[in-house]
N, C-alpha and C positions, 0 to 999 in steps of 0.2 A: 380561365377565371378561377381564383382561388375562393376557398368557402370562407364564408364569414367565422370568423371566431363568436363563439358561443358568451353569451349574455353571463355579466357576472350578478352574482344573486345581490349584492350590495347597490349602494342609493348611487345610481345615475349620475357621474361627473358635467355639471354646468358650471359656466362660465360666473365670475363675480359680478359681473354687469348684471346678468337675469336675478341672481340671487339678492342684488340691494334693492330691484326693481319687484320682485317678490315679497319681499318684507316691509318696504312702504308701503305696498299696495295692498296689505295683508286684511286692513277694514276695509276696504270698499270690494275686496272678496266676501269678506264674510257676511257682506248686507248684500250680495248678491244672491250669497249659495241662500242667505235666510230667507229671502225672497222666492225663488227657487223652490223651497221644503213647500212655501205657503202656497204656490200653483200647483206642483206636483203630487204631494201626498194631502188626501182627504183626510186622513183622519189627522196630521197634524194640526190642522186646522181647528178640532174637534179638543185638543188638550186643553189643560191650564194654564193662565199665562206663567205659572211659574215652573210648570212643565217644560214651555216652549223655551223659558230661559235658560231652563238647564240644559237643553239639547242645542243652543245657539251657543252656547257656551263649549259645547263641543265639538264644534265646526268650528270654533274661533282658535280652539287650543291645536285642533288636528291642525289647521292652516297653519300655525305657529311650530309645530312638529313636523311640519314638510320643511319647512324653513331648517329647523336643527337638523333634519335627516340629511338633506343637502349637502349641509356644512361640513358633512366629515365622510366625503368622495371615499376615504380607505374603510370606515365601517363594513361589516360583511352583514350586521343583524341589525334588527331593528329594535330600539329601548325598548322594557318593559311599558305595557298599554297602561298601566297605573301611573309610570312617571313621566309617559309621554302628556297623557290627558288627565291628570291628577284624578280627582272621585270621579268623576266623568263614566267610570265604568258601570259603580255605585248608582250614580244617578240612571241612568241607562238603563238597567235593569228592574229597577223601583216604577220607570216611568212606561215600558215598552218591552216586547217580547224580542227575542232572539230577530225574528223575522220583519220586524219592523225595524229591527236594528238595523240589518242587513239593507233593508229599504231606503232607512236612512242613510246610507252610506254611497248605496249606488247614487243617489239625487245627489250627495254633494261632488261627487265625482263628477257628473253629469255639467254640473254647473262650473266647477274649475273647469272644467276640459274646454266649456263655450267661451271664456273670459280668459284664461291666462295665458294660453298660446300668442293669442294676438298682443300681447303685452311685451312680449318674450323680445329680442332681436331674432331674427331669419335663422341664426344659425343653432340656435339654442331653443326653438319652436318644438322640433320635433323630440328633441333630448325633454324638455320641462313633461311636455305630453308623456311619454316612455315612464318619468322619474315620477308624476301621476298615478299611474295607471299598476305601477310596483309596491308605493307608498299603499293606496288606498288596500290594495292587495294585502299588503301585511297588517295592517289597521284591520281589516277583515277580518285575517285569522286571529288575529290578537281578541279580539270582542269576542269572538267564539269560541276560544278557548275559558276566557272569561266568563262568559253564561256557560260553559258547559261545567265550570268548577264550581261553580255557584249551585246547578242543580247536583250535582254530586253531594254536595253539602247539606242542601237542603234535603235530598235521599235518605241520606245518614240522620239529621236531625229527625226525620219520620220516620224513623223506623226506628229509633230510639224514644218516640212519642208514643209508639204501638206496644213496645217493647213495656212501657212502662201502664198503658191498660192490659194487657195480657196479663202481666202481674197483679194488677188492681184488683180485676174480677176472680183470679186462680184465687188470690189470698182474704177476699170477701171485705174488701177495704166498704167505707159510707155508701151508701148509693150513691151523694150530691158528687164525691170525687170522681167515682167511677163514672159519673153520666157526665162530670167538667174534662175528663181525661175522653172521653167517647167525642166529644164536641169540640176537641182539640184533633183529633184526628180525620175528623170528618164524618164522622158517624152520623146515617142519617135514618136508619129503620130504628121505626119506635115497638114494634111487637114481633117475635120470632129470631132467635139467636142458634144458631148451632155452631157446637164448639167441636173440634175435630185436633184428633190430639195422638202424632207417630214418631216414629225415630229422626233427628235430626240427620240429613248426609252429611258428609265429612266435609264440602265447600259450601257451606251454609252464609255465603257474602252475600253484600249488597245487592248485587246483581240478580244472584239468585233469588233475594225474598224479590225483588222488581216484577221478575219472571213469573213468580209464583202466585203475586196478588193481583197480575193480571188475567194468568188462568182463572182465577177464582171470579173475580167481576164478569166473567161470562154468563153463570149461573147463579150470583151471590150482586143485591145493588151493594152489600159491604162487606172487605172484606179487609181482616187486620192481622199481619203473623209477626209473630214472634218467637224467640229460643229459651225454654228454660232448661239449663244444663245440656242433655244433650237430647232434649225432648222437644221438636217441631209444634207448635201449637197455632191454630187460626182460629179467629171469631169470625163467623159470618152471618151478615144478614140479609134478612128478603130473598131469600135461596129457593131457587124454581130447578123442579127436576133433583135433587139432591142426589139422587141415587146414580145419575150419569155423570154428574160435576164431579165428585168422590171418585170414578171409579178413571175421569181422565188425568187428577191432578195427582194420584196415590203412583205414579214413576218418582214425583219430586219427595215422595220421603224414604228415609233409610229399610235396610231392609226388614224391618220387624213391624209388628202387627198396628195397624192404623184404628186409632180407636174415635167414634164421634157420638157427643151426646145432645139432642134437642132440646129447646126450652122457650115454649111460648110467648113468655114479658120478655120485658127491655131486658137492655143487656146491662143496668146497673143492678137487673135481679138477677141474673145469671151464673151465681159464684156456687150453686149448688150443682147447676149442669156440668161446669169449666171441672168442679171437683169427681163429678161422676165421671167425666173421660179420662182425668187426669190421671185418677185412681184404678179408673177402669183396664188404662194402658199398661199400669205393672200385674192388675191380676189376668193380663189375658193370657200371661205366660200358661196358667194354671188349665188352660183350655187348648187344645195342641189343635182340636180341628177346629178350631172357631173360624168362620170368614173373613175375608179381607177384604173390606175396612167392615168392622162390628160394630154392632149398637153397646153403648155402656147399659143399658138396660137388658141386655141379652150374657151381660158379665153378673147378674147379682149374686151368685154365690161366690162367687171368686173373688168378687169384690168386699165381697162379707168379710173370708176367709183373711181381706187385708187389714180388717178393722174400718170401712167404709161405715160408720154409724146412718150414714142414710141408704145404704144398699141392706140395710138388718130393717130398719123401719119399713122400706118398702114390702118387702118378704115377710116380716108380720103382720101388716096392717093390710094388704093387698091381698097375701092367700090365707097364712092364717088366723087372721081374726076374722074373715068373713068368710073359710068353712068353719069355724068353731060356731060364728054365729047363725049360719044356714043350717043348723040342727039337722034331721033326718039321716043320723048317722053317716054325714059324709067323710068327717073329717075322721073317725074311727076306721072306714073303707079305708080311704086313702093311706091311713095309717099301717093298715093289714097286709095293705096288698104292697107297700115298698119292704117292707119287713118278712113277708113271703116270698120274697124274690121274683114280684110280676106274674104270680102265680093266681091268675083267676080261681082255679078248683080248693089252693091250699086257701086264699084269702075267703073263699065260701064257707069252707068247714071252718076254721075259725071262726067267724061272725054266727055260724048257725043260721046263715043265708043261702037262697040257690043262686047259683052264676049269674045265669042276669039280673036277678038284681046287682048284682055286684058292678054287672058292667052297665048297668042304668043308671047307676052312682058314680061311675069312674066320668060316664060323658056327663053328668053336671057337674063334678068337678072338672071338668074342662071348662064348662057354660057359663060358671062362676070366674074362675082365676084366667081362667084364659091360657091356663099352661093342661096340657095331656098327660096323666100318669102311664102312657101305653106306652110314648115316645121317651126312647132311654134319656136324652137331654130336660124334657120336662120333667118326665120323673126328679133327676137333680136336682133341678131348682124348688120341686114341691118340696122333697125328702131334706132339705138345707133349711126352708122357710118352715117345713116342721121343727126342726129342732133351734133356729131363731128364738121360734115360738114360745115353745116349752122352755127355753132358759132364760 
């Protein structure tokens, strides 16, 4: 017995008797297979009738495209799914998902298969069924490649919609745009914003933000990223857990320090947090053993040090305007003892105080500001928000 020679990937040679027998009979196919969609699939059922026309409309053209496929036995591919079934694609997409496309597709397959065999002559039965079953096959992958360029498309246009609130809120654009650009994107938390703000990787594609803003919607109900220059930036909101979100998505940014700032209103108030990390990311340089990922609130001297005009306001108005105002000689302590070199005994004989008092002062200056003059770090930020102060 010799082996069969292998299938050629092109449209199925039939006889011109089946082919004139196909193309007359091409309506009372198409009122079959329609008939067909309305038993078999429920929710076709459920469309508009000007839904259903457009989708009979594309059973009438595919019928019509088996016909052309036919015609030309030496073809090796199959026309483009645009000029086989004109908008047909268009409408398709508008009206139904990828997976109901697919549905669509098997039901009319289903319904040729019952009806045009027996139409066929004997010898051309099993070739038409074969020349079926190939067609609907490429019509298959054709529509899927179809929705799959369409969501590509639509990818890039959102991420070019995020791209452009990322900017809104960094650059402190109206509220009304930034909350029209947030409701463009899908933004749906009305309180609580964190912005999280590190070096961008070097494949920073489509794909990659795809990857990334679904890490994020694990711990985040919103989350929005985008690149400014070569600076990774995300807005998130309704974030549960923050501190293990942060610490599984910080592989996806570059190697340098990962800076995030909190802020309790919407995120069309949020242009002061977006600029505390923003800002906060170049002064973390200034801090070699900072943590990774840092609070921009944990950068206020370094952020000062940038010209951060609200990293100077916090530092004044946060420690010292309120030791200057706590009188009982704290802010004098406090003063003594960083200009002492952390020296309890030398900051005593200065003030013409005994030690503890000194350090009975130093812990309400902690109880106050909430920063420790004991700890070298607090210390810095008291000793920067003194001289804030005073200039």
């Amino acid at each position: 017995m010799t082996a069969s020679a292998p299938i050629a990937p092109g449209p199925v040679p039939v006889s011109w008797e089946a082919l004139e027998i196909l193309r007359s009979d091409a309506g009372n196919l198409t009122n079959e297979v329609n008939g067909h969609l309305e038993e078999t699939l429920t929710w076709y059922r459920h469309l508009s009738t000007d839904e259903r026309a457009s989708l009979r409309l594309i059973a009438q053209r595919g019928i019509g495209g088996l016909v052309t496929w036919l015609e030309n036995p030496s073809s090796r591919s199959l026309p483009l799914v645009n000029e086989l079934l004109g908008h047909a694609p268009t409408d398709l997409m508008r009206t139904i998902s990828l997976q109901r496309a697919l549905q669509l597709i098997r039901s009319i397959v289903e319904a040729v298969e019952q009806r045009l065999p027996g139409l066929m002559p004997l010898k051309d039965q099993q070739l038409m069924l074969e020349a079926v079953l190939r067609y609907s096959r490429e019509v298959a992958f054709a529509i899927a490649d179809v929705y799959a360029r369409a969501a590509e498309s639509r990818g890039a246009w959102d991420s070019r919609l995020e791209a452009l609130l990322v900017d809104a809120v960094l650059r402190g654009e109206p509220a009304e745009q930034i909350a029209s650009r947030a409701a463009a994107v899908g933004w749906r938390s009305h309180q609580g914003v964190v912005v999280v703000v590190g070096e961008a990787p070097d494949q920073a594609d489509a794909v990659f933000m795809s990857q990334l803003r679904r890490q994020c919607v694990r711990f985040a109900a919103d989350a929005v990223v985008g690149v400014q220059g070569d600076r990774l930036m995300l807005l998130l909101g309704g974030t549960t857990d923050l501190a293990a979100g942060l610490e599984r998505i910080l592989p996806r940014f570059g190697p340098g320090q990962v800076v995030f700032s909190s802020f309790e209103g919407s995120i069309s108030q949020a242009h002061k947090s977006a600029l505390a990390a923003f800002t906060g990311f170049t002064a973390s340089q200034a801090w070699t053993s900072a943590p990774r990922p840092v609070a921009a609130e944990d950068l206020l001297p370094e952020r000062a040090l940038c010209g951060d005009e609200t990293a100077k306001s916090v530092l004044k108005t946060v420690i010292f305007d309120v030791l200057e105002a706590s009188g009982n000689g704290l802010l004098e302590t406090v003063t003594a003892y960083l200009e002492a070199g952390h020296s309890l005994e030398a900051t005593a004989r200065e003030l013409f105080v005994h030690t503890n008092t000194v350090r009975y002062r130093l812990r309400r200056v902690t109880d106050i500001t909430g920063w420790d003059p004991v700890v070298p770090r607090d210390a810095y930020v008291l000793q920067t928000a003194l001289a804030v102060g005073r200039l």
